[in-house]
C-alpha positions in Angstrom: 0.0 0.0 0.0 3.0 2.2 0.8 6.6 2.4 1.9 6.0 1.4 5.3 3.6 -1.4 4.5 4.7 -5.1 6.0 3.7 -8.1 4.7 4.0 -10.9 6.9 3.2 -14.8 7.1 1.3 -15.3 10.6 0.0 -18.5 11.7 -4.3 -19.5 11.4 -6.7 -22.0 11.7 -5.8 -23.9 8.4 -2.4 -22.8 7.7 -0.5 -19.5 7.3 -2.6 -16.4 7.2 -0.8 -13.3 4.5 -1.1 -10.3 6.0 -0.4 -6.7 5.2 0.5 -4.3 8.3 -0.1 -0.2 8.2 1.1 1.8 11.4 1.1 5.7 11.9 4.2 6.9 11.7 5.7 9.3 13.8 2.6 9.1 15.9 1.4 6.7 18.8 -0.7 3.6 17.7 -4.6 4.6 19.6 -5.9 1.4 18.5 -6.4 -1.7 16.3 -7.9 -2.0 13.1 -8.8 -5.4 11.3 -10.0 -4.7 7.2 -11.8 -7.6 5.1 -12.3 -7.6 1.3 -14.5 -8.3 -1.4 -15.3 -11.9 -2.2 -12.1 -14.0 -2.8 -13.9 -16.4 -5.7 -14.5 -12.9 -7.7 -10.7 -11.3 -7.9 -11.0 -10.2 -4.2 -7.8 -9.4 -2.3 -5.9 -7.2 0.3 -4.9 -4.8 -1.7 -8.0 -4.2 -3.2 -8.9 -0.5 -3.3 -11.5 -0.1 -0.7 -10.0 -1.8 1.5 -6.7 -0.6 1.0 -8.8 2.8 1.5 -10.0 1.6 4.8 -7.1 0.7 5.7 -5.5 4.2 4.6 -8.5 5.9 6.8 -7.7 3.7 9.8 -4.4 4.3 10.0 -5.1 8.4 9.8 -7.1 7.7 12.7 -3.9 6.2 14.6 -4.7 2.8 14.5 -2.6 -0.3 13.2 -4.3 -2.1 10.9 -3.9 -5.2 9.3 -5.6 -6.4 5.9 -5.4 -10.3 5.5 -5.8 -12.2 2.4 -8.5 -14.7 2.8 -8.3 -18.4 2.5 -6.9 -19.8 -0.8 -5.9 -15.9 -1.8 -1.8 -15.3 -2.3 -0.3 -16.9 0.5 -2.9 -17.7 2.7 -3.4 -21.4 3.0 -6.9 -23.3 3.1 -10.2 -23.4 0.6 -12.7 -20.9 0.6 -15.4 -21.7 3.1 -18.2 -19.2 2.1 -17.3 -17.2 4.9 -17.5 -19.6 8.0 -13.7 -20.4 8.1 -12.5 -17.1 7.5 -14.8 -15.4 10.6 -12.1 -18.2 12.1 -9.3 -16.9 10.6 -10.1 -12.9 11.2 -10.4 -13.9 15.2 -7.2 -15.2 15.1 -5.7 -12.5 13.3 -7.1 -10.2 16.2 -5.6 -12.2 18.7 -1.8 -12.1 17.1 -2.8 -8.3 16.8 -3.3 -8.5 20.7 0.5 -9.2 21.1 2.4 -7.2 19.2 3.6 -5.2 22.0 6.5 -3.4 19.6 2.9 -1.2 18.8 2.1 -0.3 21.6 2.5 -1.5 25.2 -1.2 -1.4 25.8 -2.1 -3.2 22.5 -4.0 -6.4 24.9 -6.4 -3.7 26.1 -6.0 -1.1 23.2 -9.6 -0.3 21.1 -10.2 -2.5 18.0 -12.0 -1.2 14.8 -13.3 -3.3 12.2 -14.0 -2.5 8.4 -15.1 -4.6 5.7 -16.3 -4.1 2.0 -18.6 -6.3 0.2 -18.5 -10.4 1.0 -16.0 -8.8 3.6 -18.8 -6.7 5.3 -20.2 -9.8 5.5 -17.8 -11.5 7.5 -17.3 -8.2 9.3 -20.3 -7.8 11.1 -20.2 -11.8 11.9 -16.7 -11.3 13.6 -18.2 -8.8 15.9 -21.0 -10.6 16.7 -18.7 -13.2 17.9 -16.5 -10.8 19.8 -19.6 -9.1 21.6 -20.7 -12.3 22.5 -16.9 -13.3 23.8 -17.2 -10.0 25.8 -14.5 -8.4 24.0 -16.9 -6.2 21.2 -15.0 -4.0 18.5 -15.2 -0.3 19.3 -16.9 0.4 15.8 -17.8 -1.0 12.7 -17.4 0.9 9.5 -19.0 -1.2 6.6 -18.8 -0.3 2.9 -20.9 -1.7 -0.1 -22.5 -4.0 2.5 -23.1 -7.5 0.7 -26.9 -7.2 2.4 -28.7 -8.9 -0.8 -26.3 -11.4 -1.2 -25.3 -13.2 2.1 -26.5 -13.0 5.4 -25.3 -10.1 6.9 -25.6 -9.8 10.8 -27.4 -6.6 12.7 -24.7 -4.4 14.3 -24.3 -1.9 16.5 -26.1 1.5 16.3 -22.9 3.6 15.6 -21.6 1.5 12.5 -20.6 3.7 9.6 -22.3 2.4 6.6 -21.6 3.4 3.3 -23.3 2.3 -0.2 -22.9 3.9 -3.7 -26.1 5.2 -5.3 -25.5 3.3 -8.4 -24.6 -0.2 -6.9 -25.4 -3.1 -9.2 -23.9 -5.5 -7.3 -25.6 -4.9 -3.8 -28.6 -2.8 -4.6 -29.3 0.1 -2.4 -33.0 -0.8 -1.8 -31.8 -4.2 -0.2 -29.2 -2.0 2.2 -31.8 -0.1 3.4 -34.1 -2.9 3.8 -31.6 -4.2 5.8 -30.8 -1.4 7.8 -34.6 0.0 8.7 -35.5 -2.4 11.0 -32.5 -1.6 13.2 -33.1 2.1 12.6 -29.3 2.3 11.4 -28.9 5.3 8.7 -26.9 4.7 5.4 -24.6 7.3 4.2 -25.0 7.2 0.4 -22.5 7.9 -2.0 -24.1 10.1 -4.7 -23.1 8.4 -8.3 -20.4 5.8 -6.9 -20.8 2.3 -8.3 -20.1 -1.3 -6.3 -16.0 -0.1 -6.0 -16.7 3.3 -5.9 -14.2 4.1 -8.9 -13.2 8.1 -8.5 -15.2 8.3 -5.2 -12.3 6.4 -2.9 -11.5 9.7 -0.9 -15.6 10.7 0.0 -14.8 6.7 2.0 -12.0 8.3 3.8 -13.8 11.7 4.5 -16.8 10.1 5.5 -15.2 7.7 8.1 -13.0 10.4 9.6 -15.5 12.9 10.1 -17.6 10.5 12.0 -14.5 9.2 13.7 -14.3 12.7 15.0 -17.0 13.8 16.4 -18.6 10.6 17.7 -16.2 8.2 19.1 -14.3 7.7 22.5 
């Protein structure tokens, strides 16, 4: 993503897990930030470009933040498991975040973010379901082009960010909404942005930061 990027080889469930690792730089890490991508059978990756925007936006909020490959994508092991195995995977990611204590000294107790675009909005909000129910919730979810038509996407918290282009033919707006009005959750659409939000990238980053800004711890 940049010069400072790491990619690292970390152990998981099924195998090695890739990684790539942002920090801020020059600054103290605040927090922990966990990105997922698009679906893996369609071309998804890491360094797609939502998520490496979500990535960008995290770590210009000060937190680290690490975007795995799913399973079976560049060199992380195991076979796509329609996102079952990889709420598995992004779990144990989280907990080798917990011990990187070269990031922080406090990173065990520091705040963890989660972002995901598309299938990996999916598995987003199913990850923190599973930490809220551990105990351990995420601070906030930010969720962009969420895959609410296509897989069963999970209720979340009332302060997740949720972004969706207006001209999404891959996740149509309407089934968003759908899926956000019984929770009462609003939707922060994206005038004229498609599914990957091509020449719209930086309104994601705006967006996120602002609301970083005024309403979070």
């Amino acid at each position: 993503m940049n010069a400072h990027t790491e990619v690292l080889s970390i152990p998981g469930p099924v195998g090695a897990i890739d990684i790539s690792v942002d920090r801020p730089q020059n600054a103290p890490v605040r927090g922990l930030a966990l990105v997922s991508h698009p679906h893996p059978l369609f071309a998804g990756t890491k360094d797609n470009k939502v998520a490496q925007t979500l990535a960008r936006t995290f770590v210009a909020l000060g937190y680290a933040t690490v975007r795995p490959n799913f399973r079976g994508v560049g060199g992380t092991e195991g076979e796509h498991d329609k996102g079952i195995g990889e709420q598995d995977d992004q779990l144990a990611v989280i907990a080798w975040m917990r011990q990187q204590t070269a990031w922080s000294p406090d990173v065990a107790t520091l705040p963890l973010a989660l972002g995901g675009f598309s299938f990996g909005s999916f598995v987003t909000t199913h990850v923190a379901r599973r930490l809220a129910e551990a105990g351990t919730p995420a601070q906030r979810l930010a969720l962009v082009g969420t895959a609410a038509s296509r897989w069963e996407v999970c209720d979340v918290p009332a302060d997740t960010i949720v972004i969706h282009g207006e001209l999404d033919d891959t996740v149509p707006l309407a089934s968003v909404l759908d899926w956000a009005r019984p929770q009462e959750l609003p939707v922060i659409v994206i005038p004229g942005a498609d599914h990957f939000f091509h020449r719209k990238l930086h309104l994601i980053k705006q967006l996120i930061v602002n609301a970083w800004a005024t309403t979070s711890a």
